[in-house]
N, C-alpha and C positions, 0 to 999 in steps of 0.2 A: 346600482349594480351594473357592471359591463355583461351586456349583451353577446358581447365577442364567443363563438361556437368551437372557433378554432387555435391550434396554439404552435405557434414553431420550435423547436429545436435544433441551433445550429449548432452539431460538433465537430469541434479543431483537430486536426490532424497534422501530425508527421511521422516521417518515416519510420519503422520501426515501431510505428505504434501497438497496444496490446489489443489483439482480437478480443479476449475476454470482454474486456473495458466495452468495447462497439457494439459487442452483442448485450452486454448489460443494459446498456442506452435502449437501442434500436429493437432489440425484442419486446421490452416493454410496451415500449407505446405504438410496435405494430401490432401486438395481441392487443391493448386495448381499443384501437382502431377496426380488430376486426370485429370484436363484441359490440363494439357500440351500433346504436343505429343510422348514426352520423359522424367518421372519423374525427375525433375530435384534436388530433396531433399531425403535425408534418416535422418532418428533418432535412435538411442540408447538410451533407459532409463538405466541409473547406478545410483549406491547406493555405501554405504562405504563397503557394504559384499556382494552384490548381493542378490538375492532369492526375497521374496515378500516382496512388499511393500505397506503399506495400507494407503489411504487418510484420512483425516479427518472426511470426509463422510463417512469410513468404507469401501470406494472400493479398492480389491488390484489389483497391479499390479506388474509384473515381469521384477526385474529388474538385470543387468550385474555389476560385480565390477567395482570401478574405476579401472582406466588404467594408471603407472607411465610415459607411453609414447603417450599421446592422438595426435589420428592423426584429428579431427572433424574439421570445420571451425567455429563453433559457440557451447557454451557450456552455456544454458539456467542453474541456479538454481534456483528451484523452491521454492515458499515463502511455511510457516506452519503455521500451529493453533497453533503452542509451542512455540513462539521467543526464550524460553530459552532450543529447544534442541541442546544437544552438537553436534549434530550430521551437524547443521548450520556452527558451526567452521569450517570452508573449506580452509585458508590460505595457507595452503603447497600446496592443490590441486589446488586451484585457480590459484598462483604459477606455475603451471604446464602446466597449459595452456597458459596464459601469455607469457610464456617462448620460446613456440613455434608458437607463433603470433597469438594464437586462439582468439576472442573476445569471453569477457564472462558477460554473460547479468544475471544479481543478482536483483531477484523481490521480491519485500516486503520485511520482516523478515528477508531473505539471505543477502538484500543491507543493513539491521540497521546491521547485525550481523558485516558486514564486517566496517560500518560504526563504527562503535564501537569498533571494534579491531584494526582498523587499523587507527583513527583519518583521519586526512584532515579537509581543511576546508571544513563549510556547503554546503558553497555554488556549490560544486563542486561534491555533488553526491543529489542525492532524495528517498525516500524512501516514499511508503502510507504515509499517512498525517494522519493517527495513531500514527504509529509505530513514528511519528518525533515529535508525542504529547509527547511521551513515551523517546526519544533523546534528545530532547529540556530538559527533567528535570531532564534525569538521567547525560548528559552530562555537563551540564549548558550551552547549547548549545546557539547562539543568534537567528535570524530567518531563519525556516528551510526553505530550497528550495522545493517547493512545485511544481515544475513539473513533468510532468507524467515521461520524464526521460532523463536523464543527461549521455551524453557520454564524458569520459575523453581521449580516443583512446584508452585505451587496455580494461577496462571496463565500462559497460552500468549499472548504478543503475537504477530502475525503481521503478513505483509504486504497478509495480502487479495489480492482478483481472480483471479487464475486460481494463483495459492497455495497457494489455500480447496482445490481438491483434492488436494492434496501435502499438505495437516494430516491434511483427513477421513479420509483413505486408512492415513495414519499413524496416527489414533484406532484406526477400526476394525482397523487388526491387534492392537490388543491382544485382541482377542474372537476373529478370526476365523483361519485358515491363513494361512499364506501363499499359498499357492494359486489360495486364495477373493479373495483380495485382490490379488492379480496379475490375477486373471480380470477383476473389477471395472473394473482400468485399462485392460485391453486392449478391454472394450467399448467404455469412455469414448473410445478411442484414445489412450489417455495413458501417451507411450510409455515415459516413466523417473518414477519417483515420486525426486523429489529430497527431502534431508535437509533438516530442520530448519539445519543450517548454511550451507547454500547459498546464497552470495550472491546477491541479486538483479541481473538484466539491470540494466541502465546506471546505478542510482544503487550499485547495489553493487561498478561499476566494474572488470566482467567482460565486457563487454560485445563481441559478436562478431556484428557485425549484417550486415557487409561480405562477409567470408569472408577480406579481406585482413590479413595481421598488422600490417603499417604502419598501415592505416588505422586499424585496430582500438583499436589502443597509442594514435594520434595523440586520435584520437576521447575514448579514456581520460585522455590528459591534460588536455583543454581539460575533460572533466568536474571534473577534481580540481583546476582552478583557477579556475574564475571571477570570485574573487572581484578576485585579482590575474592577469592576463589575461597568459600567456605571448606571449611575440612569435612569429609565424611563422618567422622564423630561428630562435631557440629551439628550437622544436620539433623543425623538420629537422636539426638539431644532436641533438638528445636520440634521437630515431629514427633517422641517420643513411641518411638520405638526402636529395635536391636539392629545393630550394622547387619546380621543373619537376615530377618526379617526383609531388611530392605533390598539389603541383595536378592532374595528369592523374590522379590516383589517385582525387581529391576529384570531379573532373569525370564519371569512368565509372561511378564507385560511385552518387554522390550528387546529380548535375546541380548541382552549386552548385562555389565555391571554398571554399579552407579559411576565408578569414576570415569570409564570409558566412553559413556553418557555425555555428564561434564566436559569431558575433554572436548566432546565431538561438535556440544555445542559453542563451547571457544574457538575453537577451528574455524567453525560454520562462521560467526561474528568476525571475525578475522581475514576470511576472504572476501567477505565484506565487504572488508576498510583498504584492504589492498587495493581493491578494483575500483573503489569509488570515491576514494580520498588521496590528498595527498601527505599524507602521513610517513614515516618513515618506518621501514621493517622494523625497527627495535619500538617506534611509540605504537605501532598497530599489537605487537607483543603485551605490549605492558598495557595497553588497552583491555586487553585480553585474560589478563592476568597472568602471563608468560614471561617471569620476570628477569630470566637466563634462561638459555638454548632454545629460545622460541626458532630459527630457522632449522634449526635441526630436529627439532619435533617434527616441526613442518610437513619437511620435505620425510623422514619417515610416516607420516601419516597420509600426506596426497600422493610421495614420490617425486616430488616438483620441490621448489624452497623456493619460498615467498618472490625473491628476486623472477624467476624463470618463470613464475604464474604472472606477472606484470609485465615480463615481453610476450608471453605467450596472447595474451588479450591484447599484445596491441600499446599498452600503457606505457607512459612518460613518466608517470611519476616514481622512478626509480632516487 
């Protein structure tokens, strides 16, 4: 058995990176650092040039170049608000670690980027259940693997966001008690460390937001169709209960009706695939299931039409 007391953690950074994601890392294993009676973790933040690096939120922070020869036992990348900065292309680097048995844990944005450059099947990495909105159509991907996160032995995809401490937590018990690592969560307040296999909330279409089963199921199905758009009878058919029923259920739960709902959440998918594919307004529609007058729903619905939300961000893929 290794003797070794101590453990590193280097995490990768670029711009725009998610504060969530660093705080997920970084608070872990400095509360279990302070519990212990001998720090048993250290980190380095690196970047592709080192110097400041600023989050999404606008906070910066100070970070070291990569290193062609990383000595770390674990090498976190942290996910971004950009999926399309180049700065995410990390294959050599990732590469590097790998190479010298480091595990390397890629959240959100990092795991589609690699997921996207380096293919595999689906079912063998995960990524937020955004970003696999956004995989599934640029990919033609079948159905994504919607667990919080997927280890293949040399890397961890993950979902990212509040995830990132159900991995960390999961790292450091390989070092620490369970005890210590229980103690850890209960500072955090984090009251169940959930498995690597655990579906994610709503795209992992577990979703129990309401407290009601109906609504919950109902909610579940307009997730897992949108593309072909269940009819409201449909559905109270399939749940077995009255369109009345459902509606006042939709009403006390959610101040909306069911189809307003539906709609909202096609919309939601929709801006999506705008922003982060390149698709064309009529196939992000039909994607959608908006099979005529999808820009004019649109733009009655945000005010904007899909064209004008894609210069307004900035985007090319017109």
């Amino acid at each position: 058995m290794s003797d070794k007391t101590q453990w590193q953690f280097d995490i990768l950074l670029a711009d725009k990176f998610v504060l969530t994601e660093l705080a997920g890392v970084i608070d872990v294993i400095r509360i279990a650092n302070r519990i212990s009676a001998k720090p048993p973790f250290r980190w380095i933040l690196r970047s592709r040039n080192g110097g400041l690096v600023t989050s999404s939120a606008g906070v910066f922070v100070k970070a070291e170049a990569f290193t062609d020869r990383p000595d770390a036992d674990y090498a976190f990348v942290i996910g971004n608000s950009d999926p399309q900065n180049p700065e995410l292309s990390l294959g050599s680097v990732i590469s590097k670690y790998t190479y010298r048995q480091i595990k390397v844990l890629l959240l959100a944005e990092a795991a589609s980027r690699y997921i996207n450059e380096h293919g595999g099947e689906d079912e063998a990495h995960t990524t937020h259940w955004e970003n696999g909105t956004v995989l599934q159509e640029r990919l033609e991907m079948g159905d994504a693997n919607f667990a919080l996160a997927v280890d293949d032995g040399r890397i961890v995809t993950c979902a990212g966001m509040g995830a990132t401490v159900d991995v960390t937590l999961a790292i450091i018990k390989n070092h620490l008690s369970s005890a210590t690592v229980m103690t850890v969560a209960d500072i955090l307040l984090h009251e169940h460390i959930r498995d690597f296999s655990t579906l994610q909330p709503f795209g992992g279409k577990t979703l129990s937001m309401t407290g009601d089963k109906d609504l919950d199921r109902c909610i579940e199905l307009m997730q897992a169709n949108m593309e072909e758009p269940l009819p409201i009878s449909q559905l109270v058919q399939l749940l077995g209960v009255s369109s009345r029923s459902l509606e006042r259920k939709f009403k006390a739960s959610l101040g909306t009706t069911p189809n307003n709902y539906y709609r909202e959440l096609r919309m939601n998918k929709a801006n999506n695939l705008l922003l982060n594919t390149t698709l064309s307004v009529r196939e992000v529609g039909l994607a959608c299931g908006f099979v005529n007058g999808f820009s004019s729903l649109y733009k009655s619905f945000f005010g904007i039409t899909p064209l004008g939300l894609r210069r307004q961000s900035g985007s090319q893929n017109e």
